[in-house]
Every structure is written in structure tokens, then in C-alpha cells.
N, C-alpha and C positions, 0 to 999 in steps of 0.2 A: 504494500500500500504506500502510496507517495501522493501526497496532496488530493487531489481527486481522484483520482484514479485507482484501481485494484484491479491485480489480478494474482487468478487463483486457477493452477493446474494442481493436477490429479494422476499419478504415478500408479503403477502396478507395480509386483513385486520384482518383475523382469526390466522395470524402468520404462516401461512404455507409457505413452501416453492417454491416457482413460477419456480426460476433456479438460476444457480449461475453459476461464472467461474473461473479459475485462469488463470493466463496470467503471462507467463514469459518477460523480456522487448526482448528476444531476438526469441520472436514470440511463442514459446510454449504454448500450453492451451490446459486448460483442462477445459468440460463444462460439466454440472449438468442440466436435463429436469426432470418435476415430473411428475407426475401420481395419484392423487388422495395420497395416505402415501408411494409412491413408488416414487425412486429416479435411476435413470440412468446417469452412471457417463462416457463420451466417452472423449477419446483422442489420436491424430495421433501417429499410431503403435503397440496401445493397443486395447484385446477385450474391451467390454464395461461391466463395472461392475453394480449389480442392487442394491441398500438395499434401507431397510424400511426408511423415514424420517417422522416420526409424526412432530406435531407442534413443534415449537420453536425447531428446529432443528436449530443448530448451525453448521455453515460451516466455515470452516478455513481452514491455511497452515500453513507456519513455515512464521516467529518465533510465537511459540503456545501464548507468550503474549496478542495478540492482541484479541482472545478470550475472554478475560475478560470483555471487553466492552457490550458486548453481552448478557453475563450471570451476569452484573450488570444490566442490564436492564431489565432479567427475573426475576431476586433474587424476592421473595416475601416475604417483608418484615414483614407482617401480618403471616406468619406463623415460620418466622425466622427458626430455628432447623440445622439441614443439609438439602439439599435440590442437585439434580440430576439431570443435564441438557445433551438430547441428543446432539452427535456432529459427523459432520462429513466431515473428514480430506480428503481434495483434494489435487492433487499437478500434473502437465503437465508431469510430467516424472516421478512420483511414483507412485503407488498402490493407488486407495481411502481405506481408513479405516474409520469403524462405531468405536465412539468411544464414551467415556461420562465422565462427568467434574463433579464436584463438590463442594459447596462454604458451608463454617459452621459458622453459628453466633460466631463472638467470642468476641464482647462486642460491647457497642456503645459511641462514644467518642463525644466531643460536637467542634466545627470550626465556631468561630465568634455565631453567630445564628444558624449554622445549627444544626442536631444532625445526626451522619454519623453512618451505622453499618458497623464495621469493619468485614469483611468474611477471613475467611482462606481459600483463593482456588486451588484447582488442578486441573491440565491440564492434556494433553497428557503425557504421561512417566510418573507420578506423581510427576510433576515440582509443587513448591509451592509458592502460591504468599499470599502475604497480600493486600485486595481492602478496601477503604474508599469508600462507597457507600450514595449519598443521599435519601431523598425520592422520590426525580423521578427517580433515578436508575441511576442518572450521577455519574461516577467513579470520584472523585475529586482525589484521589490520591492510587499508586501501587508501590507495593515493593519487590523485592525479594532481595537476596543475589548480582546477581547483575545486578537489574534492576529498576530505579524507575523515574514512571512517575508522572507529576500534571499538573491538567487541568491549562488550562491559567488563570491568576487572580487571582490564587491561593498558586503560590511558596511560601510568605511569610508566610502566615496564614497555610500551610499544616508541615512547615520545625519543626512547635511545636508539632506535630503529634507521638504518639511514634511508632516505627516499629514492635512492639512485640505486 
């Protein structure tokens, strides 16, 4: 949820996509039915759009930030490299677009006990962020130019963190 806006997908236990929607607070939505890797995307005034959604399809809106939550959770940190996550962008009064994101090992930094890899990731537009990711795939901390989050519990111990 981010200002007006929400959205809310719905995972299998195989990571597939069940449905999703987005919902404007001033009643607009847009919803998401699947079909076996096929996704149909329906909203009042518009045809209904169809695309592929394999697993771990990632569904978002604006702002694309919040994305990264997501593809910290897929990141596989056993294979590190660059690594390519399907996405796909809903919105109650836009167009859906199939789109795809991206996160590149770029070192691993160490937080109290933890040891975090740091990703260089892009979004939609090729907006760029930097995530601190753990081993369970929780984002402890995000940054871009000018956005930056940290999970709770963690403001002080992330603020020694470098952004680069």
C-alpha cells in the first residue's frame, strides 16, 4: 500500500500466481485471474489484457520501489551473479505491462552478525536501487538517490552501511 493505491497478489505454494489487484482508495481496480502461466488482466472501461505469468511473477504498481521486497525474497543467493525476475505492472487506469527486473551481486557487507548481499537492482524504467538482503531474503535496508528505507530494528546498525 502506498498512498492511494494497493495492491495485493496471491501466491501458491509452487509461487504461482493465484490473482492479484490494485485498488485505487477512490474505488478504481484493476484485477488479475490466472490460468494455469496465463494471466488476465480486467478493468472498468478497458478490454481485458492477457500475458504469460510463469512463477515468481512479480506484480506491482507505482511507486516501482516496492518491488524490491519481492525480488529480495526470490534473489538466490547460492547462485549470486545477475539474476532476472519476471514482472508484471498493473494499475486501475493504465495499460498492464509484462515487464522484468533485475538484481547483480555487488558485494557482501557484514550488520552486527548478519552477512547481507548487497544487489544492484532495477526496476521498471531502469530506476536503480541498492538492497541489503539477508539470508532469508528480508530487505534490511534500500537506497537510491532519493529513497531509503530500513527495516525496523535496524536504523542504527544499517546508518554504518555504505550506499555505494
Amino acid at each position: 500500500m502506498t498512498g492511494n493505491l494497493t495492491v495485493d497478489a496471491r501466491y501458491d505454494s509452487s509461487d504461482r500466481l493465484v490473482d492479484a489487484q490494485a485498488a485505487l482508495r477512490n474505488g478504481g481496480k484493476a484485477r488479475v485471474e490466472t490460468s494455469g502461466d496465463r494471466a488476465k488482466i480486467s478493468a472498468p472501461g478497458r478490454e481485458d489484457q492477457e500475458v504469460d505469468a510463469p512463477p515468481g511473477i512479480i506484480v506491482t504498481s507505482a511507486p516501482d520501489w516496492t518491488d524490491v521486497f519481492r525480488i529480495c525474497r526470490l534473489w538466490d543467493r547460492a547462485r549470486a551473479g545477475r539474476q532476472t525476475f519476471p514482472g508484471l505492472w498493473i494499475h486501475p487506469v493504465q495499460p498492464a505491462q509484462r515487464i522484468a527486473f533485475s538484481a547483480e551481486w555487488v558485494r557482501r557487507d557484514r550488520l552486527e552478525s548478519l552477512e547481507l548481499d548487497v544487489l544492484s537492482i532495477r526496476l521498471r524504467g531502469n530506476s536503480a536501487y541498492r538492497a541489503w538482503v539477508d539470508p532469508a531474503g528480508r530487505m534490511i535496508k534500500l537506497a537510491s538517490s532519493s529513497t531509503m528505507l530500513v527495516l525496523a530494528g535496524f536504523d542504527a546498525a544499517a546508518a554504518a552501511l555504505s550506499n555505494e
